[in-house]
N, C-alpha and C positions, 0 to 999 in steps of 0.2 A: 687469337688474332695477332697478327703480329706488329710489330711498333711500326712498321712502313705503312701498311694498312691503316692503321688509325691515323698518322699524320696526314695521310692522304685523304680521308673522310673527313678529318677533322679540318680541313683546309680546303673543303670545297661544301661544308654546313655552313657558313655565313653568305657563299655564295647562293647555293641553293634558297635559302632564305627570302634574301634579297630578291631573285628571279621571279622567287612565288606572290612578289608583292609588283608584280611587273617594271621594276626597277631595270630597264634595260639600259640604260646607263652603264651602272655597273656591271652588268655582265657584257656588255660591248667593249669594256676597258681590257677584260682578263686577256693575257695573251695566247693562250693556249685555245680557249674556246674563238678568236681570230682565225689561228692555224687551221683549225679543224673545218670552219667554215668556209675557210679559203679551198682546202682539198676538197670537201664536197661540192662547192661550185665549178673545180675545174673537171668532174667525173664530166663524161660527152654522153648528149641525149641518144637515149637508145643504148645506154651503158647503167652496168649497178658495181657496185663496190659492197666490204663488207666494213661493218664496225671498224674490225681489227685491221682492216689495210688502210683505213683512212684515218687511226690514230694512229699506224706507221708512219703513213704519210706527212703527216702535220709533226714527226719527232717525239711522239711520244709511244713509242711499242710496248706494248703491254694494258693500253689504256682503251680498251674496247665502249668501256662502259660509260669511258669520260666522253667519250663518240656519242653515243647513246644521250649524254646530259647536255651536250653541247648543242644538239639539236632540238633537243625538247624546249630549251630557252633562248631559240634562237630568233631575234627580233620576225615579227612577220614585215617588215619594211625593208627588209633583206631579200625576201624572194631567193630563202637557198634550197636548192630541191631535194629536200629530206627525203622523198622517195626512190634515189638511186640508191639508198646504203639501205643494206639487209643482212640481217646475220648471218651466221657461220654456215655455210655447203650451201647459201642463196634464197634462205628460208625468211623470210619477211615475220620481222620479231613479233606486233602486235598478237593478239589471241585472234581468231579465226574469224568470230563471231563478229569482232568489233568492229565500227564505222571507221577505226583508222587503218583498220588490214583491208576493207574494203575501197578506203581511197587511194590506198598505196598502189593495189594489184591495180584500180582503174586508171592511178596516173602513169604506172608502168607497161600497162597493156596499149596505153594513148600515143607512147613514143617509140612502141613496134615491140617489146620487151615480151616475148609471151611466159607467163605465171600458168603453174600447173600445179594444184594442189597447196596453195599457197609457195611456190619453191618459184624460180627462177631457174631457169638453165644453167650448166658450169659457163659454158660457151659464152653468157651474157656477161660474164663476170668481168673486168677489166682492170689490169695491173695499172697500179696509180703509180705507177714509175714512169710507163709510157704517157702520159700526161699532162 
């Protein structure tokens, strides 16, 4: 693993921590997880983004998965719609089976989005530059 790797786990383990103690405080202060959430709420309904264009978006490229953390502990008093962002080629990350793959495709199917096979259309996809 290399040193960037670990400083970057190892600088986002007291965060997680915190999060799992529902400390949203502290995870409403990080500026990064800010960003992220600001890009997700300006995705327009009836649109999806993925991970990776919406840690481009918030400045951090290369940070898919800080995408992925950033919404797992994102206040629910926030109201930001974690089911526009879907992973790489429009594949909706949860496993198939689960009640959050199933809420995701029904709140994506609700704002006209149509899901096929758990995927998303390219067509649905929308550049967070235009934004």
């Amino acid at each position: 693993m290399s040193d960037k790797r670990k400083s970057t786990s190892a600088l986002w383990r007291p965060l997680a921590r915190r999060a799992g103690r529902r400390s949203s405080r502290a995870v409403e202060d990080h500026p990064a997880l800010l960003a992220i959430w600001d890009v997700v709420c300006a995705i327009p309904r009836g649109r999806v983004s993925t991970y990776g264009a919406v840690a481009r978006a918030a400045g951090l490229p290369g940070r898919a998965r800080q995408a992925g953390f950033a919404l797992k502990v994102a206040p629910s008093e926030r109201h930001i719609p974690w089911h526009r962002v879907v992973g790489a080629g429009g594949r909706i990350a949860f496993p198939v089976a689960s009640p959050a793959h199933r809420e995701q495709a029904r709140r994506l199917r609700a704002e006209g989005v149509a899901v096929r096979a758990g995927r998303v259309a390219r067509a649905q996809l929308t550049d967070l530059e235009e934004c």
